[in-house]
Backbone as JSON Lines, residues from 0, in Angstrom:
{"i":0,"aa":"X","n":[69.78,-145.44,-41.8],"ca":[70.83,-145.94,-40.96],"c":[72.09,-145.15,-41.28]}
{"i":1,"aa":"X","n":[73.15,-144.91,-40.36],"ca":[74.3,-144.04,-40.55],"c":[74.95,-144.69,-40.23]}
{"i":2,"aa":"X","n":[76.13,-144.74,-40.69],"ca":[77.71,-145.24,-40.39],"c":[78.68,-144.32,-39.93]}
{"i":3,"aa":"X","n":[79.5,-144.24,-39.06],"ca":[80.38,-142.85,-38.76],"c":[82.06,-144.02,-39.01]}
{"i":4,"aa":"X","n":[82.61,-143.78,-40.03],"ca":[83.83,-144.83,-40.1],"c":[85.16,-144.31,-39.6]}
{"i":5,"aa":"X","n":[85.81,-143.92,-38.81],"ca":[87.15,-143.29,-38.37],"c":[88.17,-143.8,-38.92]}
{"i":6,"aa":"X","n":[88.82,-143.6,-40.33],"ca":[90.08,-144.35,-40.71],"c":[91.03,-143.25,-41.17]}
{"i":7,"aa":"X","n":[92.15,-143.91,-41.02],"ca":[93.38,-143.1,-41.64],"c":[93.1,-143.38,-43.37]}
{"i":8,"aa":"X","n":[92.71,-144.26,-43.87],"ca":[92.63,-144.41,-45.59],"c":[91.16,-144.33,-46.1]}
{"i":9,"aa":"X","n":[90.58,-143.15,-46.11],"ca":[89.13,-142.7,-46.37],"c":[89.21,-143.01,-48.14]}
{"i":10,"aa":"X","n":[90.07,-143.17,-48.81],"ca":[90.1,-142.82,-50.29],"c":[90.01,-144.75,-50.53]}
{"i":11,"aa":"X","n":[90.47,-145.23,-49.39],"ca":[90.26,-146.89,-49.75],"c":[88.96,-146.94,-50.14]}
{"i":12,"aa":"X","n":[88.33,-146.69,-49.08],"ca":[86.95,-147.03,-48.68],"c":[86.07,-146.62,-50.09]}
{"i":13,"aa":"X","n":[86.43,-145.93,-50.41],"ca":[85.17,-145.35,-51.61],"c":[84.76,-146.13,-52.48]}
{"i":14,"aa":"X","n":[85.99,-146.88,-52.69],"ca":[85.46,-148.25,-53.58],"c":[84.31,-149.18,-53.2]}
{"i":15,"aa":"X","n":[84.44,-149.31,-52.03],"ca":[83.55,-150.46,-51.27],"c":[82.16,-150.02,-51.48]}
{"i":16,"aa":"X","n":[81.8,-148.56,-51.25],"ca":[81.28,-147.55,-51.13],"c":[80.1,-147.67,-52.47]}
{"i":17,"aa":"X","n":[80.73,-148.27,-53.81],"ca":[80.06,-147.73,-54.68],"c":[79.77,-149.0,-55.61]}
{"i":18,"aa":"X","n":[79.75,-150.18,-54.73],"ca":[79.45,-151.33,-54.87],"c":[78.12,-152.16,-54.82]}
{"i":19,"aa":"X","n":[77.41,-152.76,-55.24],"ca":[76.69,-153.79,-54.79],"c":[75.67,-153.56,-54.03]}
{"i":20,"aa":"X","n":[75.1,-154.04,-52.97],"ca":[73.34,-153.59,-51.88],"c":[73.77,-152.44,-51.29]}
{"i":21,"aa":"X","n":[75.39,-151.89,-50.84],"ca":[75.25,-151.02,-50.39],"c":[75.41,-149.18,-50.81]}
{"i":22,"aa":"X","n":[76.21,-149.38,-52.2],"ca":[75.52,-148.32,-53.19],"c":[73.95,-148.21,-53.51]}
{"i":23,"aa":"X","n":[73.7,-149.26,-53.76],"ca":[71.79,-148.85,-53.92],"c":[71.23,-148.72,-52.52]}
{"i":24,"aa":"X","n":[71.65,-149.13,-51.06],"ca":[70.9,-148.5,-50.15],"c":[71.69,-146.82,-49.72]}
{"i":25,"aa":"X","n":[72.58,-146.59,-50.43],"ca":[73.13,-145.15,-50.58],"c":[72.05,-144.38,-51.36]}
{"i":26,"aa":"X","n":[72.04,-144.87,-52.42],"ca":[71.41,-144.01,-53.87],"c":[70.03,-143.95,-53.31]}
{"i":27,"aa":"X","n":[69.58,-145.07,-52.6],"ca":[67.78,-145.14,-52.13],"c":[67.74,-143.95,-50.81]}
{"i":28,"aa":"X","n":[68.98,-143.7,-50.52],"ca":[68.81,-143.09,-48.8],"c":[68.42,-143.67,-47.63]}
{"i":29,"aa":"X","n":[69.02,-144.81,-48.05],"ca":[68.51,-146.0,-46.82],"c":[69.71,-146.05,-45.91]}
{"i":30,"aa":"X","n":[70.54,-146.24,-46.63],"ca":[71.85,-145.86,-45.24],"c":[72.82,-144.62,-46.09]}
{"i":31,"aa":"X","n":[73.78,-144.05,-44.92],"ca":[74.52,-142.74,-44.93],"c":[75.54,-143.05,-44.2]}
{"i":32,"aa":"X","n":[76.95,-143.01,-45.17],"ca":[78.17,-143.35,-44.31],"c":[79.01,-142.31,-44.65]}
{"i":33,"aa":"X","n":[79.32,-141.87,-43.74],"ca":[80.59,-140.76,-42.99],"c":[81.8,-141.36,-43.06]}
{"i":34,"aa":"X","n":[82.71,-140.73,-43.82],"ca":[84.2,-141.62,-43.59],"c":[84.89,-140.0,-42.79]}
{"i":35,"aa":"X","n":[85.2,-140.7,-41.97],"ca":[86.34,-139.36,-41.59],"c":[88.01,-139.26,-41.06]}
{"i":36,"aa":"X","n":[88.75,-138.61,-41.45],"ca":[90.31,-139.25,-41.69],"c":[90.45,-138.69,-40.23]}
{"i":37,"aa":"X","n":[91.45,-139.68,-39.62],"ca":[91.61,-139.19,-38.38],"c":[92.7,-138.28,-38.27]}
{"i":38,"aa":"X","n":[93.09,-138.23,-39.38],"ca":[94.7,-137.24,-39.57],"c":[94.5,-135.72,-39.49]}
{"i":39,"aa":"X","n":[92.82,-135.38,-39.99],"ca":[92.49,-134.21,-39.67],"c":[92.44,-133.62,-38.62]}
{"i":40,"aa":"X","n":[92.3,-134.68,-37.68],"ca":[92.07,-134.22,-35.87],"c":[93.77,-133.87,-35.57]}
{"i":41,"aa":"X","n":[94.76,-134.22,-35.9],"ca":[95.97,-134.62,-35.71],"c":[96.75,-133.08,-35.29]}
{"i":42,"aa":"X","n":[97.63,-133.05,-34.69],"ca":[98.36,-132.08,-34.43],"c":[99.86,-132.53,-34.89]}
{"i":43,"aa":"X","n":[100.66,-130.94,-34.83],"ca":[101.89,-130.81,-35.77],"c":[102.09,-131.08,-37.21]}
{"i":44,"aa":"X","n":[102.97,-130.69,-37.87],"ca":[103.64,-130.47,-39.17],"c":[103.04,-131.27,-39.8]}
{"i":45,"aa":"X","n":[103.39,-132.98,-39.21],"ca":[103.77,-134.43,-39.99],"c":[101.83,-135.24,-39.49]}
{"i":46,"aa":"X","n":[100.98,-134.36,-39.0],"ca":[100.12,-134.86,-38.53],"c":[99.98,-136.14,-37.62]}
{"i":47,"aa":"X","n":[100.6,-137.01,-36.77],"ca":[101.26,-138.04,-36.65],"c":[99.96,-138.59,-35.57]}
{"i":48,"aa":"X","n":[99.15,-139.36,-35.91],"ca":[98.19,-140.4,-35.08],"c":[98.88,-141.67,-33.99]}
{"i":49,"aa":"X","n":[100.02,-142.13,-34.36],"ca":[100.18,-142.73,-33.69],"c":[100.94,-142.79,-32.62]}
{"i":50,"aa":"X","n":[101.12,-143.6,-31.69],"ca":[102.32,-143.65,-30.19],"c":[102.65,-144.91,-30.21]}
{"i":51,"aa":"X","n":[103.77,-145.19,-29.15],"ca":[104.08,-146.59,-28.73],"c":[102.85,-146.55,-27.76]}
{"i":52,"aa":"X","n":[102.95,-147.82,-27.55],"ca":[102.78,-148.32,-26.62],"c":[103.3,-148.35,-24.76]}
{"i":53,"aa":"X","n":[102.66,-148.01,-23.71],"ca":[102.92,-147.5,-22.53],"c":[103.79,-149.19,-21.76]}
{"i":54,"aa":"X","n":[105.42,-148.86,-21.81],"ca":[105.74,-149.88,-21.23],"c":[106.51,-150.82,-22.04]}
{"i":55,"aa":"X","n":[106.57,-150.04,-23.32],"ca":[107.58,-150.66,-24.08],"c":[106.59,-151.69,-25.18]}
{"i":56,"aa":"X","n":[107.66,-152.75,-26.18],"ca":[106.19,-154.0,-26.76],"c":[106.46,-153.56,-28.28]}
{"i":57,"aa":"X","n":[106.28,-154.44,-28.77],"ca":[105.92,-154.26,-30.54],"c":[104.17,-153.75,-30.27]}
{"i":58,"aa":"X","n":[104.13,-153.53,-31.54],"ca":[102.86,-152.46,-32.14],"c":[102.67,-150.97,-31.47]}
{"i":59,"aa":"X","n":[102.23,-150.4,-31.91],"ca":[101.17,-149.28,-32.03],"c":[100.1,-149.13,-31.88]}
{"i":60,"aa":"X","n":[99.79,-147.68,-31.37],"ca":[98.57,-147.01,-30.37],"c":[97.94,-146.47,-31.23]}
{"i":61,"aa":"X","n":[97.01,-146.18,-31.36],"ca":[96.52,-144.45,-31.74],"c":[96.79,-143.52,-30.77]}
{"i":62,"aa":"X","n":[97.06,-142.25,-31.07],"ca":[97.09,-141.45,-29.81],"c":[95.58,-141.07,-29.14]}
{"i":63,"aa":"X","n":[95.58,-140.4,-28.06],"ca":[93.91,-139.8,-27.75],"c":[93.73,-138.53,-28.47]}
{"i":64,"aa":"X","n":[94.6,-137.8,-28.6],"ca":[94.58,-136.39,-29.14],"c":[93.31,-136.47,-30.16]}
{"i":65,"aa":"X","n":[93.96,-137.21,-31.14],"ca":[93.07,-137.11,-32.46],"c":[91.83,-137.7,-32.44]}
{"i":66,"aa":"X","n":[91.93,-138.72,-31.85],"ca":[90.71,-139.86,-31.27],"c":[89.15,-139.06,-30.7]}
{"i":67,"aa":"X","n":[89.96,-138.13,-29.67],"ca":[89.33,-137.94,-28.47],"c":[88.89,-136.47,-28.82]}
{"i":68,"aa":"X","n":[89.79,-135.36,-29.89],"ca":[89.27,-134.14,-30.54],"c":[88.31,-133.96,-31.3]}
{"i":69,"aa":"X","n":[87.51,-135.07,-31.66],"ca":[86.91,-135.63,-32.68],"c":[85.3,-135.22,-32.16]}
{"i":70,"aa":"X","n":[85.32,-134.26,-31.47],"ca":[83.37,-133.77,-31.45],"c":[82.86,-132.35,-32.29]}
């Protein structure tokens, strides 16, 4: 089984990673998880993933750039 995880904090995850049923279905080769930072897809200096929102509003977008560069 594979996991493909898209996060901005890949270095969180490792912990979880090396835990409990799902380190031993790692170590057995029973499942395979991919963390991949989306900041790598990112364009400019400051790498920057996110946007407002279209229309004004509290919170935040992801952009598509990075999202959508991602093959």
């Amino acid at each position: 089984m594979r996991f493909d995880v898209l996060t901005l904090f890949p270095d969180i995850l490792s912990g979880y990673l090396g835990q409990s049923l799902l380190k031993l279905g790692i170590e057995r080769q029973l499942v395979q998880v991919n963390l991949h930072n989306i900041r790598d897809w990112a364009q400019g200096k400051h790498k920057v993933v996110d946007d407002r929102p279209y229309g004004g509003g509290p919170g935040m977008l992801l952009r598509f750039e990075p999202v959508g560069g991602m093959r």
